[in-house]
FITITI-121710 format. One record per atom (N, C-alpha, C): atom name; z, y, x; residue in one letter. Coordinates in steps of 0.02 Angstrom, whole numbers, plus 50000, padded with zeros to 5 digits. Example, Ala and Ser with C-alpha at 12.3 -4.5 7.8 and 13.67 -1.06 7.14 Angstrom:
BEGIN
at: N; c3: 50390; c2: 49716; c1: 50660; aa: a
at: CA; c3: 50390; c2: 49775; c1: 50615; aa: a
at: C; c3: 50390; c2: 49835; c1: 50660; aa: a
at: N; c3: 50354; c2: 49888; c1: 50642; aa: s
at: CA; c3: 50357; c2: 49947; c1: 50684; aa: s
at: C; c3: 50394; c2: 50002; c1: 50645; aa: s
REM end
This chain:
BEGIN
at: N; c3: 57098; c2: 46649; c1: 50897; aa: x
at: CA; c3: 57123; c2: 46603; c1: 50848; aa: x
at: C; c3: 57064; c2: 46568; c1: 50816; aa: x
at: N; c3: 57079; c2: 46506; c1: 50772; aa: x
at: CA; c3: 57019; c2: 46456; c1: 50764; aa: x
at: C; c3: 57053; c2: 46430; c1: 50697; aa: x
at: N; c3: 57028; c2: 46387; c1: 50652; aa: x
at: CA; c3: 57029; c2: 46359; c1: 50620; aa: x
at: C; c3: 57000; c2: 46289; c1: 50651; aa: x
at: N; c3: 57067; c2: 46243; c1: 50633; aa: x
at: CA; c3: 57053; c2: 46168; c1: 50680; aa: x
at: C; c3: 57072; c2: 46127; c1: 50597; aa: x
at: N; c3: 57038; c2: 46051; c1: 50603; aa: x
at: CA; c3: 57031; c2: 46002; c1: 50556; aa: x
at: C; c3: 57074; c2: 45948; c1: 50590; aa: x
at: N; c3: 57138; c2: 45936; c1: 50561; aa: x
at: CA; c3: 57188; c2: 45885; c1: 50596; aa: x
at: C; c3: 57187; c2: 45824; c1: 50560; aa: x
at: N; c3: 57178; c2: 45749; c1: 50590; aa: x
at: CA; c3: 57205; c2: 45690; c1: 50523; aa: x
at: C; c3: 57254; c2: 45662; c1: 50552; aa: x
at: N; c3: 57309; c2: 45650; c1: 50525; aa: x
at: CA; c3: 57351; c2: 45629; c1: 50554; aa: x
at: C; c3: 57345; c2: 45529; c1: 50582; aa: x
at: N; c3: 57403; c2: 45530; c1: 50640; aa: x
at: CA; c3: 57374; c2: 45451; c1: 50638; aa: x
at: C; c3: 57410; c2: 45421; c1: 50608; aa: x
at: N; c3: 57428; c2: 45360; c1: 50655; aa: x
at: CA; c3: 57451; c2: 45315; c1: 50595; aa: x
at: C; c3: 57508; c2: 45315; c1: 50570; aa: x
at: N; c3: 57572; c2: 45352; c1: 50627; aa: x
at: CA; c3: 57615; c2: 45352; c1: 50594; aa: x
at: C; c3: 57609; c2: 45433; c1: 50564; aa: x
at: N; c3: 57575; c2: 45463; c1: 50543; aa: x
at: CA; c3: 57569; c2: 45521; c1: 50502; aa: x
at: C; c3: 57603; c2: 45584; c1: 50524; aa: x
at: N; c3: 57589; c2: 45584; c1: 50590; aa: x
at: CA; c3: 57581; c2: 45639; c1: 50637; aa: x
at: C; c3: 57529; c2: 45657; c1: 50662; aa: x
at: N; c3: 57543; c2: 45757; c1: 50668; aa: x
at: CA; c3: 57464; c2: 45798; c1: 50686; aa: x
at: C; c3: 57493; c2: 45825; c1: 50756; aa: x
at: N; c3: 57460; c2: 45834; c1: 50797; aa: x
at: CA; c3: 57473; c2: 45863; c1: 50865; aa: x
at: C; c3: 57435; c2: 45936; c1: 50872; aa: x
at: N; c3: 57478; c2: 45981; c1: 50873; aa: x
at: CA; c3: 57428; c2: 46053; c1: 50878; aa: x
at: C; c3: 57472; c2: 46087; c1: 50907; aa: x
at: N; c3: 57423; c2: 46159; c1: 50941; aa: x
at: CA; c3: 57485; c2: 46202; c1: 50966; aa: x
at: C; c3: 57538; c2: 46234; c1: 50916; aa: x
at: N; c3: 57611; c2: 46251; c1: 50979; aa: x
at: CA; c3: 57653; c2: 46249; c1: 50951; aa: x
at: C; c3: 57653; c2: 46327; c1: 50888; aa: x
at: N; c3: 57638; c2: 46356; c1: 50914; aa: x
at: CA; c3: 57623; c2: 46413; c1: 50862; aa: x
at: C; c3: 57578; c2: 46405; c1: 50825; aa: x
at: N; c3: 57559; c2: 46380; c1: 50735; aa: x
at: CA; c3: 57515; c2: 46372; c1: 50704; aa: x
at: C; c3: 57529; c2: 46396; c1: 50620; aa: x
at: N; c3: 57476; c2: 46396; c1: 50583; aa: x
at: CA; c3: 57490; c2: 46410; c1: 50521; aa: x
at: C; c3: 57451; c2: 46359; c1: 50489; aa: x
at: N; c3: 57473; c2: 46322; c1: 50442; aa: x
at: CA; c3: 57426; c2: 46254; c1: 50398; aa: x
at: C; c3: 57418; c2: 46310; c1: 50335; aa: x
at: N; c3: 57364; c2: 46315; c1: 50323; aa: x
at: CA; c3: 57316; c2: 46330; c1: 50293; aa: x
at: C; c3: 57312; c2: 46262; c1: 50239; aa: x
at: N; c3: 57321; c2: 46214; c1: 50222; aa: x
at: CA; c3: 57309; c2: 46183; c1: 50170; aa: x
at: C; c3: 57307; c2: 46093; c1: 50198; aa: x
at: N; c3: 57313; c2: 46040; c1: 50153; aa: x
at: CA; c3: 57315; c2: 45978; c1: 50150; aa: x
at: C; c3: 57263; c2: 45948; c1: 50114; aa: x
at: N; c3: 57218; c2: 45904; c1: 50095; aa: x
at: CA; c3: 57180; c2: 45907; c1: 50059; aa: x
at: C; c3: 57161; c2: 45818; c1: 50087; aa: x
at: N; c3: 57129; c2: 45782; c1: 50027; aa: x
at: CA; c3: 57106; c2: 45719; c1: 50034; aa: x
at: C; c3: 57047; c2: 45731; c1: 50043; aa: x
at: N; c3: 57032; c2: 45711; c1: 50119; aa: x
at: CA; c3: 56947; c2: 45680; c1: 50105; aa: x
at: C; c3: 56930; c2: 45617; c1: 50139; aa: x
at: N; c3: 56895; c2: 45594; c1: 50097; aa: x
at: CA; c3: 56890; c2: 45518; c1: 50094; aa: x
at: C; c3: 56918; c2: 45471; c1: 50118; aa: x
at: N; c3: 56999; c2: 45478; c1: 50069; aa: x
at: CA; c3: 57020; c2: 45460; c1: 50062; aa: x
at: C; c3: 57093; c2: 45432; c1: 50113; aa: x
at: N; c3: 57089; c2: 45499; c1: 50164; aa: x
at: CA; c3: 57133; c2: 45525; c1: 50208; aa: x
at: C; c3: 57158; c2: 45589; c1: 50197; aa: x
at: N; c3: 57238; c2: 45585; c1: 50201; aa: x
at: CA; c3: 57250; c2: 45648; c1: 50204; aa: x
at: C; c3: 57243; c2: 45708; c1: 50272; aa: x
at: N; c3: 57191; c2: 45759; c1: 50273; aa: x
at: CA; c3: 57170; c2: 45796; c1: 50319; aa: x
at: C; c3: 57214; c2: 45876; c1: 50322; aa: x
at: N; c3: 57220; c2: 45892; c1: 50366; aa: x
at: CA; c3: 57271; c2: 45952; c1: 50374; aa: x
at: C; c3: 57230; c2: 46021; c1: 50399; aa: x
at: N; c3: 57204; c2: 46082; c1: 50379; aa: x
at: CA; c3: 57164; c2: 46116; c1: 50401; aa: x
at: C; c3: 57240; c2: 46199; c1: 50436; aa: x
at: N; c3: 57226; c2: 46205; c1: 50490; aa: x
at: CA; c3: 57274; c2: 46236; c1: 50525; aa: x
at: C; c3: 57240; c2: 46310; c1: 50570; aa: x
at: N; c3: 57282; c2: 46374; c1: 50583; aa: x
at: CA; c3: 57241; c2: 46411; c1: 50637; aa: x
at: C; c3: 57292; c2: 46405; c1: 50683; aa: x
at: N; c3: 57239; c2: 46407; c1: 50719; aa: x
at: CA; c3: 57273; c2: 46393; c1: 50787; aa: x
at: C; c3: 57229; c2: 46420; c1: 50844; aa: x
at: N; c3: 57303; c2: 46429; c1: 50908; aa: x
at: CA; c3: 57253; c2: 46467; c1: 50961; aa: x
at: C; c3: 57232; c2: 46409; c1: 51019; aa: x
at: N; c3: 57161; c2: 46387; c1: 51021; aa: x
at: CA; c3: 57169; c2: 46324; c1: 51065; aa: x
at: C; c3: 57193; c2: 46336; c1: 51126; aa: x
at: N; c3: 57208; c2: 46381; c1: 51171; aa: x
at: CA; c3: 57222; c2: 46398; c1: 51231; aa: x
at: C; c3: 57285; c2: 46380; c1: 51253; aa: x
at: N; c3: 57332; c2: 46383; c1: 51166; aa: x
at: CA; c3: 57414; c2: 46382; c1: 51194; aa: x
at: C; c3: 57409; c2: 46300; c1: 51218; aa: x
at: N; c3: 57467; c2: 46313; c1: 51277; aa: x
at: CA; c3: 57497; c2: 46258; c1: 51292; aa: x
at: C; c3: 57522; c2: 46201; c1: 51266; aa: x
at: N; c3: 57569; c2: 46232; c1: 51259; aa: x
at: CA; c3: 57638; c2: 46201; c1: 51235; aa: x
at: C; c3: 57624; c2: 46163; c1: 51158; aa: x
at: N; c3: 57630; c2: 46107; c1: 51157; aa: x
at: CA; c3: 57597; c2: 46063; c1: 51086; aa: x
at: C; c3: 57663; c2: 46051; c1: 51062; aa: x
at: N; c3: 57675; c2: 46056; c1: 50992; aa: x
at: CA; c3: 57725; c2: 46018; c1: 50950; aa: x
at: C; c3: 57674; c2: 45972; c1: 50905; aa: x
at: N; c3: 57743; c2: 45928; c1: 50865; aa: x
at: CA; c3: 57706; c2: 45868; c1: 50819; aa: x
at: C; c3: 57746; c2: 45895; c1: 50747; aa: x
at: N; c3: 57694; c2: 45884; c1: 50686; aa: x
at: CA; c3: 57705; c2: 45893; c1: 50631; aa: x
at: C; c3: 57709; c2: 45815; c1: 50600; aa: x
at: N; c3: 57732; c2: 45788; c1: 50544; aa: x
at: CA; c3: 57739; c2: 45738; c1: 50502; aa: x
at: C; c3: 57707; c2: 45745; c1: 50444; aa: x
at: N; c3: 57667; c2: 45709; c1: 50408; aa: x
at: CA; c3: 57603; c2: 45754; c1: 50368; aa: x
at: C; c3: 57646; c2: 45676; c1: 50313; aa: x
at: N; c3: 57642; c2: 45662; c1: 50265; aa: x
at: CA; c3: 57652; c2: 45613; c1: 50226; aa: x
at: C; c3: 57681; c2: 45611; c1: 50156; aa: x
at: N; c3: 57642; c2: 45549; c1: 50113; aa: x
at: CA; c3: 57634; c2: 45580; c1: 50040; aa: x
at: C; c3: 57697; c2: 45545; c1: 49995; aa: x
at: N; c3: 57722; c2: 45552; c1: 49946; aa: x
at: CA; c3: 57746; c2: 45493; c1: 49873; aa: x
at: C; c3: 57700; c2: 45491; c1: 49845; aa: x
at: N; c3: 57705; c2: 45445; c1: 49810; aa: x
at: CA; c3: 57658; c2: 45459; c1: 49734; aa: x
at: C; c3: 57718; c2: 45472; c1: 49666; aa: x
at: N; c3: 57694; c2: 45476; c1: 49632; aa: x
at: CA; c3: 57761; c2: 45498; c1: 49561; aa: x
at: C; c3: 57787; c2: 45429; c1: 49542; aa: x
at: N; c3: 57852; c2: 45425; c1: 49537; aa: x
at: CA; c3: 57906; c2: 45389; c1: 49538; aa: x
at: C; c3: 57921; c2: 45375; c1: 49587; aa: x
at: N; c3: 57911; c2: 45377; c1: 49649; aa: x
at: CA; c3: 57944; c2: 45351; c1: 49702; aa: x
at: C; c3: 58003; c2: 45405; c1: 49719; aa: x
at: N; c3: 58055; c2: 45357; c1: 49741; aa: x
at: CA; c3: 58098; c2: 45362; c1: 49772; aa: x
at: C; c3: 58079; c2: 45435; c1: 49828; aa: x
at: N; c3: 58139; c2: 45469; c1: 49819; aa: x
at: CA; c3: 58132; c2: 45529; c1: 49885; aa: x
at: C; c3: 58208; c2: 45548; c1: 49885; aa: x
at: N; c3: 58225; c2: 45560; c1: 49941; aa: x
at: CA; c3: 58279; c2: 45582; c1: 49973; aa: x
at: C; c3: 58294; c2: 45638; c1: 49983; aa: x
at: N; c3: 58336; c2: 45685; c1: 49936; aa: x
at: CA; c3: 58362; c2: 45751; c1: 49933; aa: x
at: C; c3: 58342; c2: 45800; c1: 49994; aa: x
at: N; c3: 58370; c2: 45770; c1: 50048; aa: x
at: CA; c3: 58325; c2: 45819; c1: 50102; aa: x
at: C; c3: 58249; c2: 45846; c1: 50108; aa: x
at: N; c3: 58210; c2: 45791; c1: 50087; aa: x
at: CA; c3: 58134; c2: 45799; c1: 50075; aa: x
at: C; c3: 58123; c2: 45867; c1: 50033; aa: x
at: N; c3: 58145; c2: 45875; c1: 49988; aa: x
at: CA; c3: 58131; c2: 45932; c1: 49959; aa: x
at: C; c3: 58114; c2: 45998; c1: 50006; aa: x
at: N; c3: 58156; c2: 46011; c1: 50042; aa: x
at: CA; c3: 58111; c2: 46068; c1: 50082; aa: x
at: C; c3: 58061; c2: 46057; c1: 50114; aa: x
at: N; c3: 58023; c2: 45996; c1: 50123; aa: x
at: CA; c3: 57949; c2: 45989; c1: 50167; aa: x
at: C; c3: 57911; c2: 45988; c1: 50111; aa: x
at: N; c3: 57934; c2: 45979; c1: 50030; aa: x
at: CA; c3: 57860; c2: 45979; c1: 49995; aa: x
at: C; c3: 57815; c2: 46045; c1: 50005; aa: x
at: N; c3: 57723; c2: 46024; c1: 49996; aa: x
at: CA; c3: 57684; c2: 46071; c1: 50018; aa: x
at: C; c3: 57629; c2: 46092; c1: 49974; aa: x
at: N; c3: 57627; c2: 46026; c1: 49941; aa: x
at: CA; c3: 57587; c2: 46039; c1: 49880; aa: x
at: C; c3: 57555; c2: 45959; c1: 49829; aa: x
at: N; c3: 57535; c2: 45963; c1: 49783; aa: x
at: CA; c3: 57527; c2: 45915; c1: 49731; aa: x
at: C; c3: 57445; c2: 45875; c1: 49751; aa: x
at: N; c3: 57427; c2: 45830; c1: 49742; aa: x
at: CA; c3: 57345; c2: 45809; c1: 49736; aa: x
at: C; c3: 57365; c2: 45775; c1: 49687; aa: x
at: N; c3: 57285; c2: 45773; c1: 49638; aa: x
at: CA; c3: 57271; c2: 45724; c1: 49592; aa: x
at: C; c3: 57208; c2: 45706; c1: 49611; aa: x
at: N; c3: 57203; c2: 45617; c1: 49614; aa: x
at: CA; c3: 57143; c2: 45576; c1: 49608; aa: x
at: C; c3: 57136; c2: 45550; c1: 49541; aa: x
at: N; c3: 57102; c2: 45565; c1: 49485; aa: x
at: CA; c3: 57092; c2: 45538; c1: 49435; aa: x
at: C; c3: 57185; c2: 45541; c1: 49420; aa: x
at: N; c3: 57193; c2: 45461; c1: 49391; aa: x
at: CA; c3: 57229; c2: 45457; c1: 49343; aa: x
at: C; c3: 57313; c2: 45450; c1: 49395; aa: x
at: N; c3: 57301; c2: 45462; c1: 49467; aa: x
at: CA; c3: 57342; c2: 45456; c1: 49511; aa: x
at: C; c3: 57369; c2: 45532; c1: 49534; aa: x
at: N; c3: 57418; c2: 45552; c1: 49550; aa: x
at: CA; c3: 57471; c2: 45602; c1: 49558; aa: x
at: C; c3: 57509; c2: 45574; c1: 49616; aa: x
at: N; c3: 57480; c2: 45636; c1: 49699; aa: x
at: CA; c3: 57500; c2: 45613; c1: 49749; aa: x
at: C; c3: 57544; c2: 45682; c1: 49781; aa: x
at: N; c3: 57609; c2: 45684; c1: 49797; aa: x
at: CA; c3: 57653; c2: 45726; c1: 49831; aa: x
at: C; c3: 57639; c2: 45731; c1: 49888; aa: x
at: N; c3: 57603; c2: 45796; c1: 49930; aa: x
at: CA; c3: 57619; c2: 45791; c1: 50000; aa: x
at: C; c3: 57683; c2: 45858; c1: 50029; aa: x
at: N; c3: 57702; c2: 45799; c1: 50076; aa: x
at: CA; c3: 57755; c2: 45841; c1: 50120; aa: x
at: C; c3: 57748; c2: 45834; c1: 50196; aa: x
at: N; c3: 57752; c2: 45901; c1: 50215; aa: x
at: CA; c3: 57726; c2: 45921; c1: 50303; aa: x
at: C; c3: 57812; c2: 45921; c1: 50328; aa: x
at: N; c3: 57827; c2: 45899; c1: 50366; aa: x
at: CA; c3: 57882; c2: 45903; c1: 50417; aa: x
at: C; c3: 57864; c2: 45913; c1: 50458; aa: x
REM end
Protein backbone atom coordinates (compact mmCIF):
# COMPACT_ATOMS: atom_id res chain seq x y z
CA UNK A 1 0.00 0.00 0.00
CA UNK A 2 1.18 3.70 -0.84
CA UNK A 3 0.05 6.94 -0.23
CA UNK A 4 -0.74 8.60 -3.82
CA UNK A 5 -1.37 12.68 -4.44
CA UNK A 6 -4.59 12.87 -6.82
CA UNK A 7 -5.85 16.45 -8.60
CA UNK A 8 -8.70 16.07 -10.03
CA UNK A 9 -9.33 17.22 -13.77
CA UNK A 10 -11.42 19.26 -15.18
CA UNK A 11 -14.47 17.90 -14.79
CA UNK A 12 -13.47 17.09 -11.05
CA UNK A 13 -12.74 13.60 -11.25
CA UNK A 14 -9.77 11.38 -9.56
CA UNK A 15 -8.96 7.99 -11.14
CA UNK A 16 -7.45 5.46 -8.55
CA UNK A 17 -7.70 1.93 -7.71
CA UNK A 18 -10.86 0.60 -6.96
CA UNK A 19 -10.16 -0.25 -3.35
CA UNK A 20 -8.91 3.04 -1.64
CA UNK A 21 -9.11 5.14 1.49
CA UNK A 22 -8.90 9.29 1.01
CA UNK A 23 -7.01 10.28 3.67
CA UNK A 24 -7.86 13.98 3.28
CA UNK A 25 -8.71 17.02 0.62
CA UNK A 26 -6.72 19.95 0.99
CA UNK A 27 -6.00 23.24 -1.28
CA UNK A 28 -2.74 23.65 -2.69
CA UNK A 29 -2.20 26.31 -4.81
CA UNK A 30 -5.02 26.84 -5.30
CA UNK A 31 -6.35 23.38 -6.50
CA UNK A 32 -8.25 21.12 -4.79
CA UNK A 33 -5.73 17.97 -4.21
CA UNK A 34 -6.96 14.54 -2.83
CA UNK A 35 -4.27 12.53 -0.77
CA UNK A 36 -5.46 8.62 -0.88
CA UNK A 37 -3.79 4.88 0.10
CA UNK A 38 -3.80 2.90 -2.28
CA UNK A 39 -2.43 -0.39 -3.63
CA UNK A 40 -0.80 0.60 -7.05
CA UNK A 41 -0.86 -2.96 -8.36
CA UNK A 42 -4.77 -3.26 -8.24
CA UNK A 43 -6.32 -3.33 -11.45
CA UNK A 44 -9.45 -2.53 -11.60
CA UNK A 45 -9.75 1.60 -11.46
CA UNK A 46 -12.96 3.39 -10.33
CA UNK A 47 -13.63 7.32 -10.63
CA UNK A 48 -14.36 9.55 -7.63
CA UNK A 49 -16.07 13.24 -8.08
CA UNK A 50 -13.98 15.56 -5.87
CA UNK A 51 -16.00 19.17 -5.96
CA UNK A 52 -16.57 22.25 -3.82
CA UNK A 53 -19.73 25.12 -2.82
CA UNK A 54 -18.75 27.94 -1.30
CA UNK A 55 -21.38 29.23 1.58
CA UNK A 56 -24.60 30.25 0.22
CA UNK A 57 -24.73 28.32 -2.65
CA UNK A 58 -27.37 26.41 -3.60
CA UNK A 59 -27.01 22.42 -2.82
CA UNK A 60 -29.28 19.71 -3.42
CA UNK A 61 -30.54 17.50 -0.52
CA UNK A 62 -28.86 14.46 -1.87
CA UNK A 63 -25.37 16.13 -1.62
CA UNK A 64 -25.40 15.92 1.91
CA UNK A 65 -24.07 12.49 2.16
CA UNK A 66 -20.81 13.28 -0.01
CA UNK A 67 -19.88 16.22 2.32
CA UNK A 68 -16.11 15.60 3.47
CA UNK A 69 -14.95 18.43 5.01
CA UNK A 70 -14.83 22.47 5.38
CA UNK A 71 -11.63 24.81 3.95
CA UNK A 72 -11.10 28.34 4.82
CA UNK A 73 -9.02 30.80 2.58
CA UNK A 74 -8.93 33.95 4.51
CA UNK A 75 -12.23 35.58 4.50
CA UNK A 76 -13.66 32.71 2.05
CA UNK A 77 -15.49 29.39 3.35
CA UNK A 78 -15.16 26.49 0.84
CA UNK A 79 -17.41 23.01 1.17
CA UNK A 80 -15.80 20.00 -0.21
CA UNK A 81 -17.73 16.96 -1.30
CA UNK A 82 -16.12 13.52 -2.70
CA UNK A 83 -18.68 11.39 -4.67
Amino acid sequence: MKIYKYVPDNQGRIYLPEEHYILDVQDQHGNLVVWAIVDPNQLTVAYREVYSKMTGQDIDPEERKYYYKTLQHGVYVEHVFVK
